[in-house]
Every structure is written in C-alpha cells, then in structure tokens.
PANU-786489 format. One record per residue (C-alpha): residue in one letter; x, y, z; residue number from 0. Coordinates in Angstrom, 3 decimals. Layout:
BEGIN
[node a, [X, Y, Z], NUM] ...
//
This chain:
BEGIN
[node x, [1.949, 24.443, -33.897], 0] [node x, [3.840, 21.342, -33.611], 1] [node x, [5.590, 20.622, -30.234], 2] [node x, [9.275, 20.296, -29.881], 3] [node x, [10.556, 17.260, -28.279], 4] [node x, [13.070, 18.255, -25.114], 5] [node x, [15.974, 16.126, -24.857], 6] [node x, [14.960, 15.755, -20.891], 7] [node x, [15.727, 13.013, -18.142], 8] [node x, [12.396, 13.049, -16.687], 9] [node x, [8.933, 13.380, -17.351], 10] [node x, [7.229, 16.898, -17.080], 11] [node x, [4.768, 17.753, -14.770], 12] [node x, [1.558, 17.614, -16.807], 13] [node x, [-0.889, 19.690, -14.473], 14] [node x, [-3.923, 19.151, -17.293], 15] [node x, [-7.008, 18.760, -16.188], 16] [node x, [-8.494, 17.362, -19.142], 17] [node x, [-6.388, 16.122, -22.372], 18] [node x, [-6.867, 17.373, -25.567], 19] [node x, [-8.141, 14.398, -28.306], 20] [node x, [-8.221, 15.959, -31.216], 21] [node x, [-11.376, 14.878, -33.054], 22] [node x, [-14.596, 12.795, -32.616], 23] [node x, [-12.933, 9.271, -33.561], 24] [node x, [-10.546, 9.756, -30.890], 25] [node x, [-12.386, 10.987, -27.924], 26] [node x, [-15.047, 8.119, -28.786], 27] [node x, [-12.265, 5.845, -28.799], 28] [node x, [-10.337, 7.321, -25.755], 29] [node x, [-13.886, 6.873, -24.065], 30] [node x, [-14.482, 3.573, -25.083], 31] [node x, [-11.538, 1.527, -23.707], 32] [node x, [-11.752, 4.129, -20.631], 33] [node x, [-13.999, 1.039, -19.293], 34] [node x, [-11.173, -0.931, -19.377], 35] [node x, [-9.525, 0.659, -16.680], 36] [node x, [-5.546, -0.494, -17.709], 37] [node x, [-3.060, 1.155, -15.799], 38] [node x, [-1.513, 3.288, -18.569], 39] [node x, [-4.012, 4.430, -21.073], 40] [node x, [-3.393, 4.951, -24.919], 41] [node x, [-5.137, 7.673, -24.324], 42] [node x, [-5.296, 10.453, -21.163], 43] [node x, [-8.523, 11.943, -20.875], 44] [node x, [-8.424, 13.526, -17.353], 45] [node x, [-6.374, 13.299, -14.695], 46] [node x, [-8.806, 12.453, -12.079], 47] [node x, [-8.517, 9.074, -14.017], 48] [node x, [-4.760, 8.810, -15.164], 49] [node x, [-2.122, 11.459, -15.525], 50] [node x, [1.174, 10.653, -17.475], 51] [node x, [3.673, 11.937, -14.603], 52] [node x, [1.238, 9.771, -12.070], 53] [node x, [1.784, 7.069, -14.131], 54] [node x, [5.716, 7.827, -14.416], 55] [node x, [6.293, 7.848, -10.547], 56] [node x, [4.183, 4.805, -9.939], 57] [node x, [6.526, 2.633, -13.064], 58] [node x, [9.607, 3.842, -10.446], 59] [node x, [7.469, 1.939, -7.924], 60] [node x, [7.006, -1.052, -9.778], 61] [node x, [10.787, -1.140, -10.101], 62] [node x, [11.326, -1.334, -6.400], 63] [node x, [8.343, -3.843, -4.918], 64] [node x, [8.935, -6.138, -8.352], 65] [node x, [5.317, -6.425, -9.256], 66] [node x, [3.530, -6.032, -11.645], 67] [node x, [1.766, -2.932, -10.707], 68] [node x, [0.945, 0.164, -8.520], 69] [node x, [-1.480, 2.856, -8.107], 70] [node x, [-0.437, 5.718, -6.409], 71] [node x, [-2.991, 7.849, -4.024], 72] [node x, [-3.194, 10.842, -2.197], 73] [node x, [-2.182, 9.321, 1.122], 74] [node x, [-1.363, 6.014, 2.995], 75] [node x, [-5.378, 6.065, 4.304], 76] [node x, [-6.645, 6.768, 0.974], 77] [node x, [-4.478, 3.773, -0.372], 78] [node x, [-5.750, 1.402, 1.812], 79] [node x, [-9.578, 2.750, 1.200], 80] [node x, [-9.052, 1.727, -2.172], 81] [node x, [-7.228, -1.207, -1.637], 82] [node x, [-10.217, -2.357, 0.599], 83] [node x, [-12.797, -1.524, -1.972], 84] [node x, [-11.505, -4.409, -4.125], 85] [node x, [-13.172, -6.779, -1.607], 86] [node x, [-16.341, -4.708, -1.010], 87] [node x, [-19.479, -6.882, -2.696], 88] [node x, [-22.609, -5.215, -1.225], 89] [node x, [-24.699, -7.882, 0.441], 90] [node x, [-22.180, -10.325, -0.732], 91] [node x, [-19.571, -9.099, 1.103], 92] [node x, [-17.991, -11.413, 3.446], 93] [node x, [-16.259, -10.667, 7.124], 94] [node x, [-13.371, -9.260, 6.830], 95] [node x, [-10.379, -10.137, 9.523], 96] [node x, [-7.880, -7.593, 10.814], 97] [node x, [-4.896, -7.857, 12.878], 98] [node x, [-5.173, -5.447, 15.824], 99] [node x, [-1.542, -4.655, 15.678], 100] [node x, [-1.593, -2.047, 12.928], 101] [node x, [-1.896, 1.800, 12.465], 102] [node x, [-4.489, 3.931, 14.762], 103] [node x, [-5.175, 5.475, 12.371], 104] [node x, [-6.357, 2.526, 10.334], 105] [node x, [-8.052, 1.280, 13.494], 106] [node x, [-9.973, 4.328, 13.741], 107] [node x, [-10.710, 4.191, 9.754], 108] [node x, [-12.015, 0.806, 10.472], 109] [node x, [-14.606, 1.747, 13.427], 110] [node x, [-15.514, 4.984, 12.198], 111] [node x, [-16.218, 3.963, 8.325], 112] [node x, [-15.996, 0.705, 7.709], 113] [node x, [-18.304, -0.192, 10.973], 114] [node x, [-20.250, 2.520, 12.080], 115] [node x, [-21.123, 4.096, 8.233], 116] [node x, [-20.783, 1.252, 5.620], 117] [node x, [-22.007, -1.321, 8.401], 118] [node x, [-19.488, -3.483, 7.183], 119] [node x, [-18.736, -7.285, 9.090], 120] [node x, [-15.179, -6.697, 11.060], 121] [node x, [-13.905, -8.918, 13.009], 122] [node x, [-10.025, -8.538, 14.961], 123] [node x, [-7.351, -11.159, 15.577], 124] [node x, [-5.316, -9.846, 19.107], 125] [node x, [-1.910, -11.100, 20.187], 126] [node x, [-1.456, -12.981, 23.199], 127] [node x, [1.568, -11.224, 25.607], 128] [node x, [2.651, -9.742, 22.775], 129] [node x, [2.789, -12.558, 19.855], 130] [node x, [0.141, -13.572, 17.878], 131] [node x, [-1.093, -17.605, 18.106], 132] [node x, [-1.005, -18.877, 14.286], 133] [node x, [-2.747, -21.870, 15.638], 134] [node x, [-5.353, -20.110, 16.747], 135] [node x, [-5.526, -17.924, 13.775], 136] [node x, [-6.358, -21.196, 11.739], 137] [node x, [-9.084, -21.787, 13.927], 138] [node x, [-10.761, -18.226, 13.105], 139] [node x, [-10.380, -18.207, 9.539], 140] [node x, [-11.393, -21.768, 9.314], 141] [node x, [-15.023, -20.862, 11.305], 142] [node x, [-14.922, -17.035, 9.869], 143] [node x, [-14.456, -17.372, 5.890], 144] [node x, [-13.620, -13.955, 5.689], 145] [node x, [-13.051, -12.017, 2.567], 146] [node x, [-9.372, -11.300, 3.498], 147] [node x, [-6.917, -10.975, 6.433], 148] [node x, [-5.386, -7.566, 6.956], 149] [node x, [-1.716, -7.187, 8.352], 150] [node x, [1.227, -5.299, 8.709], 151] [node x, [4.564, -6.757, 8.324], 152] [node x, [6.276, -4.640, 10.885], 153] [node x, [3.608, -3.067, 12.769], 154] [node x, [3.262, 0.513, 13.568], 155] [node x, [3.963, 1.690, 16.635], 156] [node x, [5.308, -1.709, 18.496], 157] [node x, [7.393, -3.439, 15.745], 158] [node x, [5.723, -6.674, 15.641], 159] [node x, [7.709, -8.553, 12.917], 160] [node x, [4.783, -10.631, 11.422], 161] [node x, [5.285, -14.138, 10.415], 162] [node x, [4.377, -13.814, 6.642], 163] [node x, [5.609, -16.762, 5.008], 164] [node x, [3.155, -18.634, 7.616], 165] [node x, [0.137, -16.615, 7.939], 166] [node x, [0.235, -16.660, 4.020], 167] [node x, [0.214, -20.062, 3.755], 168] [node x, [-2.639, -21.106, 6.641], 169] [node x, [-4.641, -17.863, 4.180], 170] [node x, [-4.237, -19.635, 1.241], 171] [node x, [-4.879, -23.017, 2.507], 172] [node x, [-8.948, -21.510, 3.206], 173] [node x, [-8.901, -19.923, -0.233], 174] [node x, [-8.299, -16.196, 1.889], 175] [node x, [-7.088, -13.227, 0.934], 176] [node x, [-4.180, -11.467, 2.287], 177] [node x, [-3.741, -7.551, 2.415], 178] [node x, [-0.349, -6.306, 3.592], 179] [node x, [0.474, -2.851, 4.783], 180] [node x, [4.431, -2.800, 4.366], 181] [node x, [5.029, 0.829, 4.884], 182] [node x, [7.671, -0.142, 7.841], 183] [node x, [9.584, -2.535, 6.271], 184] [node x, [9.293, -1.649, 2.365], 185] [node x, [10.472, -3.357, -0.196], 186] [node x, [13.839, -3.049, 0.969], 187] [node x, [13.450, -5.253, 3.455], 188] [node x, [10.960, -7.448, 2.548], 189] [node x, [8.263, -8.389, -0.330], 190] [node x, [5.282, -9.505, 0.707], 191] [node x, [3.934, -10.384, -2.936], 192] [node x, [6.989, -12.692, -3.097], 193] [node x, [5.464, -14.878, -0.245], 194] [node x, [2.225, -15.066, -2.141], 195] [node x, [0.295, -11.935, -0.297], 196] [node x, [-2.425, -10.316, -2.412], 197] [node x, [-2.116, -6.537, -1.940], 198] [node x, [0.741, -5.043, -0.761], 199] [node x, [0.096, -1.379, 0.887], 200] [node x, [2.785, 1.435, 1.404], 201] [node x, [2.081, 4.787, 3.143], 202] [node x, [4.780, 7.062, 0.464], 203] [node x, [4.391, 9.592, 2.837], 204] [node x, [7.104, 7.732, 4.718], 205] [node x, [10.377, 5.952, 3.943], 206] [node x, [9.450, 6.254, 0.039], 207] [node x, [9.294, 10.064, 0.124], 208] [node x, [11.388, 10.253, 3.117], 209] [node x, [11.885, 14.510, 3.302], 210] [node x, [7.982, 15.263, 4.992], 211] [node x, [6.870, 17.441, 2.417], 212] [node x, [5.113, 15.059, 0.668], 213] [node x, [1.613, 12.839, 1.540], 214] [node x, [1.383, 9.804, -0.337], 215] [node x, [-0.123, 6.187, -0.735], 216] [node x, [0.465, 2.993, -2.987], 217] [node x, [-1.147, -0.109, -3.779], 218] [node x, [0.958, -3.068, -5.445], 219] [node x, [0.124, -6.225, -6.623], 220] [node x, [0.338, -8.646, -9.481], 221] [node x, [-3.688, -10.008, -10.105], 222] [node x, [-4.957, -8.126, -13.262], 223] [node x, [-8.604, -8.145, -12.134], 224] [node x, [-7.869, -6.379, -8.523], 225] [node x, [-5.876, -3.516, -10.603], 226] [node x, [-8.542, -2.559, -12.496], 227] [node x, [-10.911, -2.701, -9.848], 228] [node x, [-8.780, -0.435, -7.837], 229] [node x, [-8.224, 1.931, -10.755], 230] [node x, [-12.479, 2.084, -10.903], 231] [node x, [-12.867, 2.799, -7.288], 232] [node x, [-9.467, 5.806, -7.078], 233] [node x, [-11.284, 7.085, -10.206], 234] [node x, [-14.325, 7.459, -9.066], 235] [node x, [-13.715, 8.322, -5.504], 236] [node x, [-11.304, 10.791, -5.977], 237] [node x, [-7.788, 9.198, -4.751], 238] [node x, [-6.061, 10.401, -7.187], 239] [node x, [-2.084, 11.856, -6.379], 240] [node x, [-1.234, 15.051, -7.477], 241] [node x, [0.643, 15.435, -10.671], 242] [node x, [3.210, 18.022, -8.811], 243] [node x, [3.521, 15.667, -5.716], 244] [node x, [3.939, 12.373, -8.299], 245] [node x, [6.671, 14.611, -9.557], 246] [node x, [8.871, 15.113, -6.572], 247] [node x, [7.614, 11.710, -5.033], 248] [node x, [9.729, 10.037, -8.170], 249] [node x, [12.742, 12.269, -8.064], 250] [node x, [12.909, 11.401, -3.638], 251] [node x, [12.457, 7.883, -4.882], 252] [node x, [15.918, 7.906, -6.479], 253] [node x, [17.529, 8.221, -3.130], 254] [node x, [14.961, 5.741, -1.125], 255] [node x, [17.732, 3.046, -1.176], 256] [node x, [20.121, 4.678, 0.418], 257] [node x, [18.116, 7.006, 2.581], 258] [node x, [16.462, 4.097, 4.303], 259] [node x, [19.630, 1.479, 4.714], 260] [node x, [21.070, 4.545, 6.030], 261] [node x, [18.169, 4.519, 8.478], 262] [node x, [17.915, 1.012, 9.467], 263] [node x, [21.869, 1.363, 10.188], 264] [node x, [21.586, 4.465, 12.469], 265] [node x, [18.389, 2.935, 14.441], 266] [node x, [20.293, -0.465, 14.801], 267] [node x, [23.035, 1.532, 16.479], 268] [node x, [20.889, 3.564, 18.559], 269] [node x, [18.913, 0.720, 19.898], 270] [node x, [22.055, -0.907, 21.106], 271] [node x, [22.837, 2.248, 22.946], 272] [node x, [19.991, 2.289, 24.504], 273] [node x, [19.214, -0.974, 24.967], 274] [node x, [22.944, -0.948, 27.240], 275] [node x, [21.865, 2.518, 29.373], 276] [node x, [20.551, 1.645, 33.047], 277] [node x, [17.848, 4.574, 32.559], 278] [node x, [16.096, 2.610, 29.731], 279] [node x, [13.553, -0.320, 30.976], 280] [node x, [12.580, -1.822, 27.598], 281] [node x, [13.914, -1.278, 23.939], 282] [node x, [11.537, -2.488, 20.871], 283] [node x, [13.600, -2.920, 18.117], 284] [node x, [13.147, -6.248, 16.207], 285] [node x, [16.733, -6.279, 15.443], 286] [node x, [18.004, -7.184, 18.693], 287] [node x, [18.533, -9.968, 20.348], 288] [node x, [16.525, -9.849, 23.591], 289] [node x, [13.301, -8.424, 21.190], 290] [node x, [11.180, -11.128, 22.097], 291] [node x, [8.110, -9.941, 19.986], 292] [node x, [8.752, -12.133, 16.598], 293] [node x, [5.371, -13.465, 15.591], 294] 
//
C-alpha cells in the first residue's frame, strides 16, 4: 500500500530498527556506500548507524554552531569518547595533552579508560593561581608533539574563560590539534570552530536541551575525514541517540536561544547580588569585573 504524505512541520519519530530496501539491488547498494560513512545516507539501513529523525535534530544543530556538521550521541561522555577516537592510531598514537580545568567527570573518563584500560599516553597542562601560562604551554607542546590539546572554553565547575583565539594559534603553529568542549558557553556565546579549533564538543544534556529530561551529546566540526571517522567509531560502538530523545532534543532546541540569554541575564544579576552581600567571600562569575580568572 502506498504511503500518504502528511502535510507535517516536523519529522516523525522513526523508531525502526532496521529499514526496509526493497530488493537485492538496493540493499547491495545501501550496503555498499554504507563504507562511506556520510552523514546522511541515501539509504537508512539501521539505526544503530543513521536514523532519519537523528539526522533531523543534528541539521537543527548545524544551524546553531555554523559548521558543517554534527553527530549527535547518547550523552556528553559518550560524545567526547567518540570525538577522542578520531585521534586514536594504535601504536601510532601520539600523547595526548589535556587541560586540567575541565569536567570530573571527563577527568575520571581519562584515568579510568583512557590510562588505566587503553594504556593510552596522557599528559595534563595545570594553571598557575588560577590562570593558565600560554608561554609555558608553548614550551610543552613544542617538547610533547601531542596528538591534540583538549579544553574547555568556560570550564566546568570554576568558570575559567579560556583564551581560545591564543591557545589556537600557538596549536596550530606545532601542526596540533585542538578539541573543545563548549557545553558552558555554546554557540551562543562563542564558536570555537570560528577561531580555527578542530572539534567542538557540547554536552545536549545541558543548555541545548535545557528541561532535564533529556541526556545528550554532540560533536561539530567542519574536516570531512574526522566526520566520517567519528560516524565509524558511534556506529560501531554503540553511541548512537535515541530516535524518541533526537525528537524532543530538536523541538527544546527551538527555544535554546532564548532559554539560555534568559539564563546568562538572570546569573549576571544574581552574581552582582551576591557579589555586593557581606556574607559572600568570593563570587566566580566571568562576567564581573573583579573575576580575575581570564586565561
């Protein structure tokens, strides 16, 4: 029976498994350019690979980081597992340089897998009182050669605003990758790909879903070759999001703008309170003017 087109807004929720291909020519087709790994296939064959409504929510992505494109996950850690797996080589695999200001639970991801299971070479960059010495972050890439430098833009918990524009530049002057979680900032604020970062990381679970009923990741960028890698490793692994969650992740997308100005307005305004009450010692918020922790 032939299927009736609905004149609908949005893309259904397509909770298939599997997709049907109708004959042999097709499914050895569909197959075929599988191994090409593009980001929207002419073709679905399962949805641990792609799924159309996946696909949908991450387009609505695309839109607001301006790149070229996304891959959504299953959660912020599972996003930057994948985004990490672009760089992993075997034996070839060079250090690779994080930033010690970021996540816990990305620290612990880092000593608990990447260390102590996949024996990988990790190395840390640490702030001094607070701000983090780009001079001396020249010197350790220059003797390191790592793979890639890991950071956040606005780091979670402390709200180290990171230095981008500068720490991008002394990367790319030793030919170094740069991975950026922006989940704080978003693209609202700031990004990172404009400044010449690599990989831009989001944990959707936050300011992109916004109402915590959802648990989400992203990965953005603009080189070809590191999307299909990615798209490899999620299918294989098993990072794939949800169909249902892709669903209601785009339709709380179409309020992110204004949700999160909204945000950034009521914390401003809060920090200033604070910031004046003789009960309060310190107040990190990068937006005011005594915040003295600008990398």
């Amino acid at each position: 029976m032939k299927r009736k087109e609905v004149n609908s807004s949005r893309i259904p929720v397509y909770r298939d498994s599997g997709f049907e291909l109708y004959d042999a020519s097709t499914t050895a087709d569909a197959f075929k350019k599988e191994s090409e790994h593009t980001r929207v296939p002419e073709n679905y064959i399962y949805s641990r690979y792609r799924n159309p409504t996946v696909v949908s929510a991450e387009e609505e992505i695309i839109k607001l980081e301006g790149c070229a494109w996304a891959l959504l996950t299953q959660s912020g850690m599972s996003a930057i597992d994948t985004a990490l797996s672009i760089f992993q080589h075997g034996k070839e695999t060079k250090p690779w340089l994080f930033f010690t200001e970021i996540y816990g639970g990305t620290i612990s991801f880092i000593e608990s897998v990447l260390k102590s299971r996949r024996g990988l070479d990790i190395h840390y960059f640490t702030p001094e009182n607070g701000n983090y010495n780009l001079d001396e972050l020249e010197k350790v890439i220059s003797g390191l050669n790592p793979e890639f430098i890991y950071i956040e833009s606005i780091s979670n918990p402390m709200l180290i605003v990171a230095d981008v524009t500068d720490i991008v530049r002394i990367a790319k002057k030793h030919r170094v990758k740069v991975i950026i979680d922006n989940t704080f900032a978003t693209p609202w604020l700031y990004k990172p790909l404009n400044e010449g970062a690599d990989i831009v990381i989001h944990s959707a679970t936050k300011y992109f879903s916004g109402h915590g009923n959802i648990t989400a990741g992203v990965i953005c960028g603009n080189d070809d070759k590191f999307m299909r890698s990615a798209i490899e490793y999620r299918k294989f692994v098993g990072h794939m999001l949800s169909p249902d969650d892709a669903y209601r992740l785009q339709t709380q997308l179409e309020s992110f703008e204004l949700r999160f100005s909204r945000q950034c307005d009521n914390a401003s305004k809060l920090a200033g309170y604070l910031e004046k009450s003789a009960l309060i010692g310190k107040v990190w918020f990068p937006g005011l003017k005594t915040m003295e922790l600008i990398i």
